[in-house]
N, C-alpha and C positions, 0 to 999 in steps of 0.2 A: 504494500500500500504506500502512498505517495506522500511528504508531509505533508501536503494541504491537504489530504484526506484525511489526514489522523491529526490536525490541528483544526478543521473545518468541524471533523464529528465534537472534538472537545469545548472548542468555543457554543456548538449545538445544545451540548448539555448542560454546560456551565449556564446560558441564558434562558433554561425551560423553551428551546424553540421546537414547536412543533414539525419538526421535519424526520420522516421515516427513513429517507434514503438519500445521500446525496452522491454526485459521480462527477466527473472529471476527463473531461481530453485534454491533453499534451505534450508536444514532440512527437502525435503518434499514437500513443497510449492512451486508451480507455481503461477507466476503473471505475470501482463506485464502493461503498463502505452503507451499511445497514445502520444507525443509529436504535431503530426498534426493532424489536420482532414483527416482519409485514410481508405479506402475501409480493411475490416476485415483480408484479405489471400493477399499475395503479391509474386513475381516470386523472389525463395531465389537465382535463379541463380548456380555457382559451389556448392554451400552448399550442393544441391542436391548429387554431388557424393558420400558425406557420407553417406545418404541413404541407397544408393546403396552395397556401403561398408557391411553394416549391414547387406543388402538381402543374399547377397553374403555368410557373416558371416553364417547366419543362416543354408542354404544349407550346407554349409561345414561342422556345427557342429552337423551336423543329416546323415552326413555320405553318401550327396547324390553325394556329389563332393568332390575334391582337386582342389587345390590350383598349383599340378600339372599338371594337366590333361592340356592337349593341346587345340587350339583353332580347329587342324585337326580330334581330337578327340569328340570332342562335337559335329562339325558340318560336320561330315565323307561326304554328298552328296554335300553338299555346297561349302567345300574345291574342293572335286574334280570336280564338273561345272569349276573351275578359269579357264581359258586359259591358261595361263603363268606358265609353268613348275616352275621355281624360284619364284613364289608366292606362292606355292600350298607348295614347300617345305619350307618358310617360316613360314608357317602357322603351320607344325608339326612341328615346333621347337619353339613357341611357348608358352608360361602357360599364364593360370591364371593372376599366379603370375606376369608375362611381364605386362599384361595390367591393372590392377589393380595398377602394380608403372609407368604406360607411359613409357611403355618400349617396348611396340609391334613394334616400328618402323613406326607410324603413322607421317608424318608430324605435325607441332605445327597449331594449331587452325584448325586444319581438323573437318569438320562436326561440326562448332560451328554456328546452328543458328542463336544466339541472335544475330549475326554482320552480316551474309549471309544468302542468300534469299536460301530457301532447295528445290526451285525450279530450281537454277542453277547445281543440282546436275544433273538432266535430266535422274531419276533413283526413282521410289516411291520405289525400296525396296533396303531401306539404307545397310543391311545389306550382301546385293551382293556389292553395290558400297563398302563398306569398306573390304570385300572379296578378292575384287578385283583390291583395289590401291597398286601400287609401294609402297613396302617398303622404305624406305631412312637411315634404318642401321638395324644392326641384331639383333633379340630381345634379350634385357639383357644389351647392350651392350654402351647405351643410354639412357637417359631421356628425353622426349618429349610430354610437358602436349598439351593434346587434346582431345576434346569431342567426338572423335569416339571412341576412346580408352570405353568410361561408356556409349554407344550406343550400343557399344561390347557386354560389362558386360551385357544390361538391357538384348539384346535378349539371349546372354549364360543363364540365370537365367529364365528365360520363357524353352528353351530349355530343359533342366535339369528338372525345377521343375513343366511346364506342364500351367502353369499359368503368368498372366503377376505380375511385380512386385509389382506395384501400389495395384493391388486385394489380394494377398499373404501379403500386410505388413498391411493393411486395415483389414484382419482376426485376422494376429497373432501377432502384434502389437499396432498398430496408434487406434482399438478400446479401447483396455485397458489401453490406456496411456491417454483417454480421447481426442483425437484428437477432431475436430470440421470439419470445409469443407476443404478439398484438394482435388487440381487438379495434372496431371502430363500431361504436353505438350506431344503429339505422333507425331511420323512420319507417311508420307502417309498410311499405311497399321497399325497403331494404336497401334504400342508399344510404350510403353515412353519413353523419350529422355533419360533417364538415367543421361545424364549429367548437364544439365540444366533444367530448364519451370517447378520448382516444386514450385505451387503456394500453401501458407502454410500461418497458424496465427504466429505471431513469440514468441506467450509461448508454444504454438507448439513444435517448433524449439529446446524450451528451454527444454522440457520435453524428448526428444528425446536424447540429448546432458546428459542428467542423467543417462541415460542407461551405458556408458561412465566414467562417473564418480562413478559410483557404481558398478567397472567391472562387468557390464552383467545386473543389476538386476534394474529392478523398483518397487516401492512398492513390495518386498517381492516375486518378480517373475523372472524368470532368461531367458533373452532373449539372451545373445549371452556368450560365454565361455569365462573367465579370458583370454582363450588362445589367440581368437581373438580379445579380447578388446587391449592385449600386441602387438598382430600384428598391429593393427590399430593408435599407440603409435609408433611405435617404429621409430627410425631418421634414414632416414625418413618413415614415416610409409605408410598406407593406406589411406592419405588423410587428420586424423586428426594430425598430426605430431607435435612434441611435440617444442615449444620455448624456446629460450633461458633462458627467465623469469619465466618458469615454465608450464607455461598454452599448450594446445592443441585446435590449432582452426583448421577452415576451411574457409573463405572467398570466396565472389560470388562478380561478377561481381556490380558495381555503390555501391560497400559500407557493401554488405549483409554481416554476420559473426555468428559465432556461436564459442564458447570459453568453453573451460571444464579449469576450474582451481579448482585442487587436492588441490593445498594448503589454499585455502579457503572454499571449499567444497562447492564453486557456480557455476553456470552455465547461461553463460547470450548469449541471441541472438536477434539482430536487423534486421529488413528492413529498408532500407532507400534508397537515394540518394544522396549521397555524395560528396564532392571533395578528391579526392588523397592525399592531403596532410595531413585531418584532421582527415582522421581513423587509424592512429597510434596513433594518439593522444589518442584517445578514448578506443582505445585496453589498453592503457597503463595505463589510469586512471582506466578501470575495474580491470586489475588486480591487479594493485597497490590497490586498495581501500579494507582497513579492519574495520569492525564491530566495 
């Protein structure tokens, strides 16, 4: 084990933080250290949108999509079932790009399971009900984080690329990077939440987050373009958005985190459960901490 593993677990304890498992890429190396007794995969919660982020990346850097391309455009028969004239023209005015920054005009916390029952939706195909909700501003125009918004994403990316995303990153990813068991939570009709329910090891997490930090590349292979690794950077970016202190995280729901810091050229990601108040703290000890 590495010392920032065995000084990260013990600063863990010494402050009662709630974190199960923390892991670590660097130079290369994957590791990760147990802080509790915990079941191997855990639900990374938002983390997951970066994921997603990636799938997305890929398709775009193989020339099957843009970033421009409308939501009316991808889903030409879909758009037009909406009823509502003015949702159907919201829907061509549209990108990508809108809902990838939560800018499609979804209300905030729309389609967020982990806190509402996705049987109150009264709809098994998610992707009619987000079709077909009232806008609440014009895409572009707003920022408005919500998990319909990468429910979007996961069916645009099946759409496009013919397959669901979970099976597409299992081929040309998550085997070569050594992955172990993951799940991906689906809605009624079996695509994956896209935004949440990605249960993962978290050196997993870690090895994922290298791709990242080595614009594009893992061990000597090249998964997504300098160019969307910049997009996925950039303030604010695609999800991993870059901090004040330097580093690029992403945070999930009760604590989860994943952290690319350039300037140490580590990459560290936890599950836990947490309190509010003590995961800055933690964030701030990883990146502050040098070799």
């Amino acid at each position: 084990m590495s010392k920032f593993l065995e000084q990260a677990a013990e600063y863990i304890k010494e402050n009662n933080i709630g974190v199960f498992r923390i892991a670590e890429y660097k130079d290369g190396v994957a590791e990760d250290v147990t802080i509790v007794g915990c079941p191997a995969c855990h639900d990374s919660y938002s983390v997951a949108k970066a994921f997603v982020v990636a799938g997305i990346g890929m398709l775009v850097d193989r020339g099957l999509m843009k970033t421009s391309d409308t939501i009316a455009e991808i889903f030409p028969e879909e758009v037009s079932a909406v009823s509502e004239p003015e949702i159907r023209e919201h829907w061509k005015n549209t990108t990508v790009h809108h809902v990838l920054k939560h800018q499609a005009g979804f209300p905030g916390g729309h389609l967020d399971i982990d806190c509402q029952d996705m049987y109150d939706y009264k709809d098994r195909d998610f992707l009619r009900y987000c079709l077909n909700t009232k806008p609440i501003f014009a895409p572009g125009t707003e920022n408005r984080y919500s998990d319909a918004a990468f429910y979007l994403l996961s069916r645009v990316f099946t759409k496009v690329s013919g397959e669901l995303i979970d099976d597409f990153l299992w081929r040309e990813m998550f085997y070569d990077l050594g992955f172990r068991e993951m799940a991906w939570s689906k809605c009624p009709l079996g695509y994956p939440m896209g935004a949440t329910g990605l249960y993962v090891r978290s050196v997993d997490v870690a090895k994922f987050g290298s791709i990242f930090l080595n614009n594009g590349i893992y061990n000597g292979k090249r998964y997504l373009s300098e160019d969307w690794v910049k997009k996925t950077f950039d303030d604010p970016g695609y999800e991993l958005t870059r901090n004040n202190d330097g580093s690029c995280s992403k945070g999930g729901m009760n604590g989860q985190n994943l952290i690319v810091i350039p300037q140490t050229g580590r990459v560290v990601a936890w599950h836990g459960f947490s309190r509010p108040d003590s995961r800055g703290d933690l964030h701030r000890w990883v990146v502050d901490y040098r070799d």
